[in-house]
C-alpha positions in Angstrom: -49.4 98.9 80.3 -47.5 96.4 82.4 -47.7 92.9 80.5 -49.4 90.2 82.2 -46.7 88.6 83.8 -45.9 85.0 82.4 -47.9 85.3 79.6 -44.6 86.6 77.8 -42.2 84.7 78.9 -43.3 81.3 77.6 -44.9 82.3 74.9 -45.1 79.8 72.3 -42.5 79.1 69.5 -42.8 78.8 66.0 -41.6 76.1 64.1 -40.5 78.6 61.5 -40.5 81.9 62.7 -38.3 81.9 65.5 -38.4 81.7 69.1 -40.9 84.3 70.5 -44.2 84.1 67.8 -47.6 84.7 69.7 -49.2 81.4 70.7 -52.0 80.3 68.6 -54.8 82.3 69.6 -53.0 86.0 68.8 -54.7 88.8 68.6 -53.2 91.7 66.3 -50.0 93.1 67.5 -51.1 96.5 69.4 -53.8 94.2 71.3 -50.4 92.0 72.7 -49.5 92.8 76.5 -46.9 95.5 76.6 -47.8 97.4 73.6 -49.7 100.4 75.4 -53.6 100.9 76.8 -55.3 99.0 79.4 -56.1 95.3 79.3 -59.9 95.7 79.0 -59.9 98.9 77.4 -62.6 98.7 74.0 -60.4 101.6 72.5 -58.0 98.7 71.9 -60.1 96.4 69.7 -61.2 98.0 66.2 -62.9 94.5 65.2 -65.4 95.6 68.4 -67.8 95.7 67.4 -68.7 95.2 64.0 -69.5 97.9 61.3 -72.9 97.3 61.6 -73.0 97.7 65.7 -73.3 100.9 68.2 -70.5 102.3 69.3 -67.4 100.6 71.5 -67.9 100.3 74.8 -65.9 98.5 77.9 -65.8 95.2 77.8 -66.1 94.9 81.4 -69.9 95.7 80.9 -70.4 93.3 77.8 -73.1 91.9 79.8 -75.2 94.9 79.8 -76.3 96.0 76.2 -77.7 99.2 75.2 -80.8 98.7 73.3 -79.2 99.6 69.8 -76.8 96.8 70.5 -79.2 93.8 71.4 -78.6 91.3 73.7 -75.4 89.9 74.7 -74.3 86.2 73.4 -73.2 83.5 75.5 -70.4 81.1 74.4 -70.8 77.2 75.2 -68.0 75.0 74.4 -68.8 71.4 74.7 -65.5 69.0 74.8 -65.9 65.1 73.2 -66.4 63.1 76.8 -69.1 65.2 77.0 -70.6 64.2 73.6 -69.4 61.1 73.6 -72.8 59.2 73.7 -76.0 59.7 72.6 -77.1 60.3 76.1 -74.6 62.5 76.8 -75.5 64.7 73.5 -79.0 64.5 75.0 -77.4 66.3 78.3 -75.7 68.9 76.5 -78.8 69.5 74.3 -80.8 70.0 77.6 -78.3 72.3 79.1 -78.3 74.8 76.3 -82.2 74.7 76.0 -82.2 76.0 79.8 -79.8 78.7 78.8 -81.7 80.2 75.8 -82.6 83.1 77.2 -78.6 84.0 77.1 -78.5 83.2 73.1 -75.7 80.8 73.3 -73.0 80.2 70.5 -72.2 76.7 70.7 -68.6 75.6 69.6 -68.5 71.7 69.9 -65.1 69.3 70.0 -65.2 65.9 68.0 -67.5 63.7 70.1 -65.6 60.7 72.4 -62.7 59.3 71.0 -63.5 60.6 67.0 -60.4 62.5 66.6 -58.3 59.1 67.8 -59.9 56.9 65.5 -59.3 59.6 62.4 -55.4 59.7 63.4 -55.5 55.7 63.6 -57.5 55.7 60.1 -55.0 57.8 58.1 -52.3 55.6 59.4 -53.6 52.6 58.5 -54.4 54.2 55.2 -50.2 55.0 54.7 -48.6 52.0 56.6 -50.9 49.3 55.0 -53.1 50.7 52.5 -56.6 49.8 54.1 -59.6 52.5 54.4 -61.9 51.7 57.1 -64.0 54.4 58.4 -65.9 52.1 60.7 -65.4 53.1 64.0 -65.6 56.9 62.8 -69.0 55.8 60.8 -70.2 54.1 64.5 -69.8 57.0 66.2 -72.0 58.9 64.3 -74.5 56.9 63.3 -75.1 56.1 66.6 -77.2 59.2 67.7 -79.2 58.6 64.5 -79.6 55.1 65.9 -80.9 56.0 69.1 -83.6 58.6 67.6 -84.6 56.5 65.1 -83.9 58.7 62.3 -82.3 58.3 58.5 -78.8 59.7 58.6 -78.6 63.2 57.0 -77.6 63.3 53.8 -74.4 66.3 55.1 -73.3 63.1 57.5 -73.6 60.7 54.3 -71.7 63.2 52.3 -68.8 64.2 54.6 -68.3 60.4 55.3 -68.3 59.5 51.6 -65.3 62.2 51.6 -63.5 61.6 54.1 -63.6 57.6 52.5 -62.1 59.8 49.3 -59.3 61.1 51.1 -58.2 57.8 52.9 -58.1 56.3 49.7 -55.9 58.7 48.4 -53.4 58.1 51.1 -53.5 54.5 50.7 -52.9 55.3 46.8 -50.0 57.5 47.3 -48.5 56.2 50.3 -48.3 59.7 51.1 -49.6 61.9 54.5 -48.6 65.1 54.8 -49.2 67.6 57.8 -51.9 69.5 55.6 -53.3 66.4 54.4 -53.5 65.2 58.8 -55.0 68.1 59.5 -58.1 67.6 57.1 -58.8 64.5 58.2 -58.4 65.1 61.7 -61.4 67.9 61.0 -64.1 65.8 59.9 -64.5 64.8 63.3 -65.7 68.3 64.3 -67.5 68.4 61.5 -69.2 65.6 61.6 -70.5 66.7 65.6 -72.3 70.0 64.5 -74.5 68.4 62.5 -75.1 65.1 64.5 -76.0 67.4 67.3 -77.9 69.6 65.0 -79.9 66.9 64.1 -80.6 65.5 68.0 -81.5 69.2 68.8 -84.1 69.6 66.2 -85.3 66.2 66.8 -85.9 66.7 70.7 -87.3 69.9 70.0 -89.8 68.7 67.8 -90.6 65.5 69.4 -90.6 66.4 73.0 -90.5 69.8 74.0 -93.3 72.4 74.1 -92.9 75.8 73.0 -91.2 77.4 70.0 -87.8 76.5 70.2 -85.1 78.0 67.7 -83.8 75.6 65.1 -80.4 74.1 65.2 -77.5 75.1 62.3 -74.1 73.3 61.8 -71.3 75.8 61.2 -68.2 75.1 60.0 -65.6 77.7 61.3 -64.2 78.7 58.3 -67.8 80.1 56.8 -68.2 82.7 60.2 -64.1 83.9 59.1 -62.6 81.7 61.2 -59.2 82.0 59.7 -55.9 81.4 60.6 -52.1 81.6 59.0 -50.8 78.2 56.9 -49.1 75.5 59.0 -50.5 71.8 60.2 -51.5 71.2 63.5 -50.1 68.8 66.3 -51.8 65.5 66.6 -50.3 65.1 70.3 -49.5 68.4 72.1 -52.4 71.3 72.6 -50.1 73.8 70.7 -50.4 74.2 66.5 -48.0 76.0 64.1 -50.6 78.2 62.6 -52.3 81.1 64.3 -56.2 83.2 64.5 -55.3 86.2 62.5 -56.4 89.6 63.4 -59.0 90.0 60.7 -60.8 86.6 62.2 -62.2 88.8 64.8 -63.7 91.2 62.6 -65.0 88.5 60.4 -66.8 86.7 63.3 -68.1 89.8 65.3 -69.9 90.7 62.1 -71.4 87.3 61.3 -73.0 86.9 64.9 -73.9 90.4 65.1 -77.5 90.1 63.9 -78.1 87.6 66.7 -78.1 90.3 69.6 -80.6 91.6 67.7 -82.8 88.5 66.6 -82.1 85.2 67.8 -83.4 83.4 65.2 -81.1 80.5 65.3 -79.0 78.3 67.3 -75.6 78.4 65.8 -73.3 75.0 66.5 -69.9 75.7 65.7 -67.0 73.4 65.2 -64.1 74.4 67.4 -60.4 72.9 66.6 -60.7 73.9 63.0 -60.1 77.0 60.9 -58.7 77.8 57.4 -55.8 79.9 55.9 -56.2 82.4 53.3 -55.4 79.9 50.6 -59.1 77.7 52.1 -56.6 75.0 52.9 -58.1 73.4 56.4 -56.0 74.5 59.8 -55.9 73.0 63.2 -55.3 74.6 66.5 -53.5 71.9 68.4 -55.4 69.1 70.7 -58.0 70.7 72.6 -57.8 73.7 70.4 -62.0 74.0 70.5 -61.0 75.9 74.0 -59.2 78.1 72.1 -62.1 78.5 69.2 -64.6 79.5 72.2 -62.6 82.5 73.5 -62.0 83.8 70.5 -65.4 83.9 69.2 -66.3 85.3 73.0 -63.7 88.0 72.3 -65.0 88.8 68.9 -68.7 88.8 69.6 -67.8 90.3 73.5 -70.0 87.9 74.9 -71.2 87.8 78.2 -69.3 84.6 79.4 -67.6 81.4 77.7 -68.6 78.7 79.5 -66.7 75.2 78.7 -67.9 72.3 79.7 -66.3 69.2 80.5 -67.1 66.1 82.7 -65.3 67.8 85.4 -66.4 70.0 88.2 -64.0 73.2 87.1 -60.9 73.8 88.0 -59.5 71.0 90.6 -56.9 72.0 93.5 -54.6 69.9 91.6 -55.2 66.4 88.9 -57.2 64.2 90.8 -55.3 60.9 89.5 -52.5 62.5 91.3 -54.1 63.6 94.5 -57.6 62.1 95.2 -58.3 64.7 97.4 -58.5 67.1 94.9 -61.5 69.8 95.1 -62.9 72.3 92.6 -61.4 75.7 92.8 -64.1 78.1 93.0 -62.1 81.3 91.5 -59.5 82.3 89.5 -57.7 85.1 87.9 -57.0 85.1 84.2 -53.3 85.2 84.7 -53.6 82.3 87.7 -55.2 80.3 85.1 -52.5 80.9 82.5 -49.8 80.0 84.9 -52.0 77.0 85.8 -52.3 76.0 82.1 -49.0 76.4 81.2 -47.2 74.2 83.7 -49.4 71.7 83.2 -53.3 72.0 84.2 -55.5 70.1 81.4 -58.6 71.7 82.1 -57.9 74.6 80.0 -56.0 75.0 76.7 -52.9 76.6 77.2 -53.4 79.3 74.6 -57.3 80.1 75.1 -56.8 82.2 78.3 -55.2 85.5 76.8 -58.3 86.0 74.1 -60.6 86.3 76.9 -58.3 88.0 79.1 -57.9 90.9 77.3 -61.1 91.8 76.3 -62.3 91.0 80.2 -64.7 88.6 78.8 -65.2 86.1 82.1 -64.6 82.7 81.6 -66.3 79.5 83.8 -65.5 76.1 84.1 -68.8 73.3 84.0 -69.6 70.0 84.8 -72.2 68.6 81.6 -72.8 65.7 84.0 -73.6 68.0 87.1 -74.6 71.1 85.7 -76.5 72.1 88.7 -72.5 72.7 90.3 -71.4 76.0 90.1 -67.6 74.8 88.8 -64.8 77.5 88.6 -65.1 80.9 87.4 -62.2 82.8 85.6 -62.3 86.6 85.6 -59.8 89.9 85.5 -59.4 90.2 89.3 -60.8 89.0 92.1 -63.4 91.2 94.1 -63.9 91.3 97.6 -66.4 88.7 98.4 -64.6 86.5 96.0 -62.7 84.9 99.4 -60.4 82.0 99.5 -59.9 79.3 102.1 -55.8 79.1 102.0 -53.0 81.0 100.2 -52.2 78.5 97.3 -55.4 79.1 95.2 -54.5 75.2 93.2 -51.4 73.5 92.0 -50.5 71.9 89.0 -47.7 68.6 88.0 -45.9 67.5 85.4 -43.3 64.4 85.1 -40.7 63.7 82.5 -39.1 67.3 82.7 -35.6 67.4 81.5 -33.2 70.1 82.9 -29.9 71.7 81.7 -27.6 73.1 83.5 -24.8 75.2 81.7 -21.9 76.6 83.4 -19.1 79.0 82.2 -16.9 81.1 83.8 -16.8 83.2 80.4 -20.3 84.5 82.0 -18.8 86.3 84.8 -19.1 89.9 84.1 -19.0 89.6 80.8 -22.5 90.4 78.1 -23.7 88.4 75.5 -23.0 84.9 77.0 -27.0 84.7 77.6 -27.7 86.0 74.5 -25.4 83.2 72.5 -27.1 80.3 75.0 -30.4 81.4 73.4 -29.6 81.7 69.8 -28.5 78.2 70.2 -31.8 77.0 71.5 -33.4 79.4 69.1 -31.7 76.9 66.4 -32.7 73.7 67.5 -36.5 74.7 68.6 -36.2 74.7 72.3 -39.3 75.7 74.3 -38.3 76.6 77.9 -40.5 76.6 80.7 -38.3 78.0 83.5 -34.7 79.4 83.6 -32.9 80.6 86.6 -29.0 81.9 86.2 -26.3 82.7 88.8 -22.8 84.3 88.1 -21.6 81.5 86.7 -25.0 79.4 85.5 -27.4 78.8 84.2 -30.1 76.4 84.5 -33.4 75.7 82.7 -36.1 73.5 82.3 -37.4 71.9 78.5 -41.1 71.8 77.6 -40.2 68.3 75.1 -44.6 68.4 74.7 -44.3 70.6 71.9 -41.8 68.8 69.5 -38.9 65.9 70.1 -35.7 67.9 70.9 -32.1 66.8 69.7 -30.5 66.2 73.0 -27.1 65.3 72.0 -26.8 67.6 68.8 -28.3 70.7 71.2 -25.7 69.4 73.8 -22.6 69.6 71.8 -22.9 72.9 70.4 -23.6 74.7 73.8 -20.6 72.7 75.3 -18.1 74.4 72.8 -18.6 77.8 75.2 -19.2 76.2 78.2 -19.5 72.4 80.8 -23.2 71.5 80.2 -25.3 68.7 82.3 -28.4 67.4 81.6 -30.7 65.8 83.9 -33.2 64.0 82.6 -36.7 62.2 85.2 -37.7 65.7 87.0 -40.4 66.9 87.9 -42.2 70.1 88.3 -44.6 71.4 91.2 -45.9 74.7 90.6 -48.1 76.7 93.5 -50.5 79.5 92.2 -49.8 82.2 95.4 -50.2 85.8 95.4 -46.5 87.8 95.8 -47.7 89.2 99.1 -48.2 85.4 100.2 -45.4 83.7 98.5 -42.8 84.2 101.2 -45.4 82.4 103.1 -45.8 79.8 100.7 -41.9 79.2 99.9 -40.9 78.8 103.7 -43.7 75.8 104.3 -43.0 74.3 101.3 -39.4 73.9 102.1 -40.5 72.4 105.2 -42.3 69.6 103.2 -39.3 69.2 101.0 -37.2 69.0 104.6 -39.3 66.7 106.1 -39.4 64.5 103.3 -35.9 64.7 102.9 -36.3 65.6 99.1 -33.9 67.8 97.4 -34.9 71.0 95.2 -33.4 71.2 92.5 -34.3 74.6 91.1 -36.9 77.0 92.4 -38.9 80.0 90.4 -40.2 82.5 92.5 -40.5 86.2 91.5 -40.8 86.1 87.7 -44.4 86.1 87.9 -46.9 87.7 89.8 -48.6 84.7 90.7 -46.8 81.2 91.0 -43.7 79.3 92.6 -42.2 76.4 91.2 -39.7 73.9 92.4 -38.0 70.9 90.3 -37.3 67.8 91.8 -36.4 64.0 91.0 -39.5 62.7 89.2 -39.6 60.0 91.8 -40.5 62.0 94.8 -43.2 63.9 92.5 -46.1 62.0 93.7 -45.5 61.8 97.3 -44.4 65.6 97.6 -47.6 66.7 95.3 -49.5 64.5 97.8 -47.7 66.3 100.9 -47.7 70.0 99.9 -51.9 69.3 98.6 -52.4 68.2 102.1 -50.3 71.3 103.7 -52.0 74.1 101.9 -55.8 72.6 101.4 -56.4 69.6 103.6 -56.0 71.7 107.3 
């Protein structure tokens, strides 16, 4: 099988293990692109299904169940702004009512601004020794407010705890990545079961019918497990990783639910354990990634995630205002999209989904009527598109090194020896193009703070090295056939504008063209090309 192109190259490092690990959501080895079979192909996946379910069969038809398998499940993902009131867990509520008929698994975030206020709690606990879970306790007890309800005693509980822990820190003095990471999770945990509670509560207060009741799950007790390593507070990747037998674990735990939905299960996304039961995380946004999975393991019909934007936007909004939805995209579109610096999906959550064929869409929770962006394997032919950029995607503060030796001309091994250098210092590169006597690449400095100077000096003992710091990057999601297209107008704009490119990627992947330039000509260029390729 042909790898999915992109997917491999920037692939995400480990902080231990070298610089090509599988990014966080890795599925077993064999299921990897490249290693043989077909994306899609069930012969693949020997978690799917479960020991207790029929026989595999394509994941392409996981929407249509034999009778000895049940019903198919449909994934919901809910992220915090769309939980972060009362009313808006209200809206949510109502949407998954309406889709019941589906049997949704719903995998929440922490609701609003939960995980911030956690992060600024443990702090405050090790720089000055005070434990105040106010804001955190706010939060939650404001649904219970607004129904006019006694707080749970499992909200009482896992506040009283997380209290525990704060004290500790501000005991010790001490916070370590392990330590972050568990009180980062109460935040998830602590939205299962205040949505639980509102659930139950409308559906026993104010809607008719037999409804089915409402259960927090913590990750951990479906098998959501993953290897040891703390998560990142402030970049969407983590150093741990879903192992293979997580799959297994979870297609057998929400297995009897095709069969008899008795329940609505509410799942906390972000959050997982190792094999030791010490609490994981999966990076910031990382509930994405917890919703694909379980949609992989249970091959569910769709994974929805809902945000409080309409899908997939031509480009960010705050950048462009006239940004529109995208109506369609391909898996590996999205990935590209995601990885050069679209938000609306977590980076790593695309290639679960992708290669179990399991379609993924894109909601608005405060316009759910919308029909937002789908996500699929390949686009059919009435999936038709107005242009030929399908959306494109920013990002500023890009810093670029250019290395140049004449010891590269016709000579092996040069490459090689630039890359075990960046292998050393933990460099994540986003784009690389070489000529006979150069080399030139781009740093993704999201992931962890790089050593400029110290990674500077050791590459200049082979060769002259530059680095350019305030780029930019543009990326265009094109087809191949239509990039030759693409790349001759968007050199117009750069002409016109009189901006100069300073490195281009076309031709690595299937799907994209990138150009870096001088961070400040970003804005107007992104502004520019939008209006070239979707305002005519």
């Amino acid at each position: 099988m042909a790898a999915p192109e992109g997917m491999q190259v920037r692939r995400q490092r480990s902080h231990d293990e070298g610089p090509l690990m599988p990014m966080a959501g890795a599925l077993p080895p064999h299921l990897e692109p490249g290693f043989g079979g077909e994306v899609g192909d069930a012969s693949l996946l020997p978690w799917l299904p479960s020991p207790l379910a029929s026989p595999a069969r394509s994941p392409r038809t996981s929407g249509a169940a034999t009778p000895q398998d049940g019903h198919p499940l449909l994934v919901m993902k809910f992220g915090g702004s769309s939980l972060a009131t009362p009313e808006l867990l209200r809206r949510a509520a109502e949407i998954i009512r309406d889709r019941l008929d589906r049997r949704p698994i719903v995998v929440l975030s922490a609701m609003g601004k939960t995980t911030n206020e956690l992060l600024a709690a443990a702090e405050r606990a090790f720089e000055k020794g005070e434990v105040d879970i106010t804001k955190v306790k706010q939060i939650a007890h404001a649904t219970f407010e607004h129904l006019g309800v006694d707080v749970p005693q499992s909200v009482s509980e896992l506040l009283e705890e997380l209290h525990r822990i704060l004290s500790g820190i501000a005991l010790l003095k001490e916070i370590s990545g392990r330590t972050r990471d568990r009180v980062v999770s109460f935040g998830e945990r602590l939205s299962v079961r205040v949505f639980s509670t509102l659930f139950n509560h409308i559906a026993m207060k104010e809607l008719t019918g037999k409804l089915p009741e409402a259960k927090p799950v913590d990750s951990w007790e479906a098998g959501m497990t993953t290897t040891s390593g703390g998560g990142s507070a402030n970049s969407a990747f983590s150093q741990c990783e879903v192992l293979p037998e997580t799959y297994l674990k979870l297609n057998s735990y929400f297995y009897p639910l095709r069969k008899d939905y008795s329940y609505l299960p509410v799942f906390t996304g972000y959050i997982a354990k190792d094999p030791e039961g010490n609490i994981t995380t999966l990076g910031r946004d990382g509930s994405d990634l917890t919703a694909t999975v379980v949609g992989a393991a249970v091959q569910a019909s769709e994974v929805q995630i809902w945000k409080d934007v309409s899908g997939v936007m031509t480009t960010d909004p705050r950048v462009v205002p006239a940004a529109r939805p995208v109506s369609i995209l391909t898996f590996e579109e999205a990935a590209e999209l995601s990885t050069f610096g679209s938000k609306v999906v977590h980076p790593a959550a695309i290639l679960p989904a992708w290669l179990v064929s399991v379609p993924i869409s894109v909601r608005n929770s405060t316009a759910p009527e919308q029909p937002g962006t789908r996500i699929t394997s390949e686009l059919e032919s009435a999936d038709l598109r107005d242009g030929i950029v399908a959306a494109m995607s920013t990002q500023r503060e890009i810093t670029m090194i250019i290395i140049r030796s004449t010891r590269m001309l016709g000579q092996h091994g040069f490459l090689a020896n630039v890359f075990e250098v960046l292998h050393k210092y933990e460099v994540s590169v986003d784009v690389i193009a070489t000529s006979e006597v150069t080399v030139s690449l781009t740093l993704d400095r999201g992931y962890r703070a790089v050593d400029l100077d110290a990674l500077k000096n050791e590459l200049e003992k082979v060769s002259k090295v530059e680095v350019r710091e305030g780029m930019g990057m543009v990326t265009l999601i094109t087809s191949r056939k239509d990039s030759t297209t693409v790349l001759r107008q968007a050199f117009e704009v750069f002409e016109n504008m009189q901006v100069p490119v300073e490195m281009v990627s076309a031709g690595a992947s299937n799907v994209n063209v990138t150009f870096v330039i001088q961070n400040k000509n970003l804005l107007d260029c992104a502004r520019s090309l939008h209006e070239r390729f979707f305002e005519r």
